[in-house]
N, C-alpha and C positions, 0 to 999 in steps of 0.2 A: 438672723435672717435665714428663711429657709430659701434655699436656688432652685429654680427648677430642674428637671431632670433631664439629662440631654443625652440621647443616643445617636451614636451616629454607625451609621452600616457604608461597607465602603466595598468598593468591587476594585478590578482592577484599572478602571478609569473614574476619576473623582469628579469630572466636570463632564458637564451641568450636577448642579446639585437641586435635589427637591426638599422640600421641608414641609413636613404633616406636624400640625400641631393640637392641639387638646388640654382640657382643663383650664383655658383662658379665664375659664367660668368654671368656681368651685362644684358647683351643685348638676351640673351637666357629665352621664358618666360615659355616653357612648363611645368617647372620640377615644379618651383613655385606655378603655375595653378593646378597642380597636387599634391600639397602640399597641399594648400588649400581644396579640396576636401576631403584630409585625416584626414582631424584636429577631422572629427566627427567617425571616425571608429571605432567601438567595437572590442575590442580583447576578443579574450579565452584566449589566452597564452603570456606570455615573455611583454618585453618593447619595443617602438617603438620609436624613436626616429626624429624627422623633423627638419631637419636645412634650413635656408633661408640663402645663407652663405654671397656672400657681395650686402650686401644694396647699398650701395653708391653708388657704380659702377652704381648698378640699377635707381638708382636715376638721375643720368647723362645720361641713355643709353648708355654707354660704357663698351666694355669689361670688363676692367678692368682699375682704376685709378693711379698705379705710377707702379705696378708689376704685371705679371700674378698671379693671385691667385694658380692657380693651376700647378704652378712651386715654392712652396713657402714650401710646405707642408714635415717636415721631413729635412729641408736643415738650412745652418746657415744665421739666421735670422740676414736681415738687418732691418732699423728703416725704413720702406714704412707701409704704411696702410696691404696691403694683407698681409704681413710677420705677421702685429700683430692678424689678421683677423684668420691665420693661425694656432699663438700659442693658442687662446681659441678656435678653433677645433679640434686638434691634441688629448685631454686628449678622449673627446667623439668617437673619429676613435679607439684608444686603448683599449676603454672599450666596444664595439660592437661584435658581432660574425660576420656580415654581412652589408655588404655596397653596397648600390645602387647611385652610382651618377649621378643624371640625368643632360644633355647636348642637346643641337641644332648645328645642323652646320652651317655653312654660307653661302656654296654651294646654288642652287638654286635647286637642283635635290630632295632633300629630300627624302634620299635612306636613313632606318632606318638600323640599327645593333649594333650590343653589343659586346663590347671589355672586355675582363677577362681571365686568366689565366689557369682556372680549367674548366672542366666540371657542377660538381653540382650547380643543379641548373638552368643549362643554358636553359633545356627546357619551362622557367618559360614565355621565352620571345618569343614572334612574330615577329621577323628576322628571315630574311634569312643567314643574313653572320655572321660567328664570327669569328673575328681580335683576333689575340694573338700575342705576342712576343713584346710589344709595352717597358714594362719595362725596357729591356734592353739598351734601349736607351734613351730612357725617364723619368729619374729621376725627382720626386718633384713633381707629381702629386698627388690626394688625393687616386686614386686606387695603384700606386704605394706604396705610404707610407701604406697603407692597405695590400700590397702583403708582407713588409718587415716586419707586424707583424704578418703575418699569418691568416691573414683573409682574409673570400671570399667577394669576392667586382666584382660589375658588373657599368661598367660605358655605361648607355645607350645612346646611339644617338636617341632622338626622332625624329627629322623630321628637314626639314631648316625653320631658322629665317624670311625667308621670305613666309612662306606658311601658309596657314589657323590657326591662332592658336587654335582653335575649335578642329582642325584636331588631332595637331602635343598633345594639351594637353591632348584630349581624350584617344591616344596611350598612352602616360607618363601614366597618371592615370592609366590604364587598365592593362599596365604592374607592376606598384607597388603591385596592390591590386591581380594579378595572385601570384607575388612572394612571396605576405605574405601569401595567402594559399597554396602554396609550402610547405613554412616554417609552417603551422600549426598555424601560428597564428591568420588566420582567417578561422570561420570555414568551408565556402565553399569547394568542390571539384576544382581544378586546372586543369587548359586546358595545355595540353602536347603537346608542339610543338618541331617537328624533322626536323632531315633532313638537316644543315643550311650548306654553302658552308663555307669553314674552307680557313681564309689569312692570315700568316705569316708577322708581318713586319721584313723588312729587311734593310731599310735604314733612315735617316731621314738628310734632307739640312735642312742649319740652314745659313740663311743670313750673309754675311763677311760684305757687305756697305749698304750704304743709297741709293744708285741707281742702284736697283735690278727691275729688268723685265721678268715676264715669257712669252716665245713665244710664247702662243697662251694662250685662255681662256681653261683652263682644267677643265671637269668633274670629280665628284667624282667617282672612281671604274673605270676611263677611263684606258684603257688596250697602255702601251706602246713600243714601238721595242729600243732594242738593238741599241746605237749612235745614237737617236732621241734626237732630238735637247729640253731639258726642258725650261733654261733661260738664261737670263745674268744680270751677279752679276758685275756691272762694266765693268771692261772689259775682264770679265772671260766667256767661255762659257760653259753649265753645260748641259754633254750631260747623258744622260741614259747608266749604265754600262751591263745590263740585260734587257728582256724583265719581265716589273714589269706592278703592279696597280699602279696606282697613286691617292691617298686619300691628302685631305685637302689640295687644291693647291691655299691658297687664301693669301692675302692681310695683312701682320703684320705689328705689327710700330716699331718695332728695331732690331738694326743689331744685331744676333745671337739668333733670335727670328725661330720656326721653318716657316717655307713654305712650306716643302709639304714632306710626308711620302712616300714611294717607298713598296711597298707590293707584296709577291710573294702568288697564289692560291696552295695550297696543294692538292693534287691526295689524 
């Protein structure tokens, strides 16, 4: 079994601790890139924490190898790699004050935004949009299982997998290193950024077979009408019950895996 990587950077007060994490998801490389960059950062304050979470996956360029990783976290553990990947991360999410987990899309749009539950904080980041309500429906994630033990946790989308990685890690990077002088622990002034358009999710399809087809190629944050036709799962046709966003409309490899997130804009 290969373990993840773990750094830990320590000053001379260890509490609060933060924890950045990356490569939850083999094939996403910014957060990693951006990890790297961190390993030489001087703190004033508190403990920082860097995980590289699964290698292997990375090592293949695949998502992920037998399970989502980041449906693993917090749930009862089967014998698959991510589940075990899972249990030696689980003690470090517990013992954190704050969690950043960094992410890419697979979209081609590389529309950046930050999903998290709370406010504090969120100005830390350079998006425009912040997604909430994702929890509820989404169990097993590593910001979930961070929501259930009461920590703030911001799971960043930096940029798609298919764009400049230059681009997409400079973002990553630049947002870590705002948030940890946010947090004080570095000692720079923080850029304050407002303003962000606020999405509620509200639904999430989750594949029934193996021969599932969405009608058309959907953009991320593409805006949809009420009985707009989304796909066919077989021989089901899966129509739009509201005018919603449509986030994450791509490509999984098993049935009951999600497909695509249904998002309403808040006034």
């Amino acid at each position: 079994m290969i373990n993840p990587e773990i750094i830990r950077i320590k000053s001379w007060v260890y509490w609060p601790k933060t924890l950045i994490m990356a490569w939850v998801h083999g094939n996403e490389k910014s957060g990693i890139h951006a990890i790297k960059m961190l390993k030489s950062i001087s703190l004033v304050c508190w403990e920082l924490i860097l995980i590289n979470a699964n290698i292997f996956a990375q090592k293949k360029w695949k998502r992920y190898i037998e399970k989502d990783l980041n449906r693993c976290f917090g749930q009862k553990k089967e014998w698959t790699l991510e589940c075990r990947l899972a249990t030696i991360i689980e003690p470090y999410i517990q013992a954190c004050d704050t969690l950043l987990d960094i992410h890419n899309t697979t979209g081609s749009t590389g529309v950046r935004f930050v999903i998290c539950e709370q406010d504090k904080h969120l100005t830390s980041f350079d998006v425009d949009i912040h997604l909430s309500g994702l929890d509820v429906l989404h169990p097993g994630w590593s910001d979930w299982y961070a929501n259930t033990l009461g920590k703030h946790w911001y799971c960043l989308e930096s940029g798609s997998i298919h764009e400049d990685i230059l681009v997409s890690t400079n973002f990553a990077y630049q947002s870590c290193l705002n948030l940890l002088k946010t947090l004080g622990q570095v000692k720079w002034k923080p850029k304050v950024y407002t303003n962000k358009i606020k999405i509620l999710c509200k639904d999430i399809y989750k594949t029934q077979t193996h021969s599932f087809l969405l009608s058309k190629n959907f953009w991320d944050f593409e805006e949809i009408k009420k009985g707009q036709l989304i796909a066919f799962d077989w021989k089901d046709k899966i129509f739009s019950q509201e005018d919603w966003i449509i986030i994450f409309p791509y490509k999984q490899e098993k049935i009951g895996n999600e497909w695509f997130v249904f998002w309403k804009k808040l006034d």
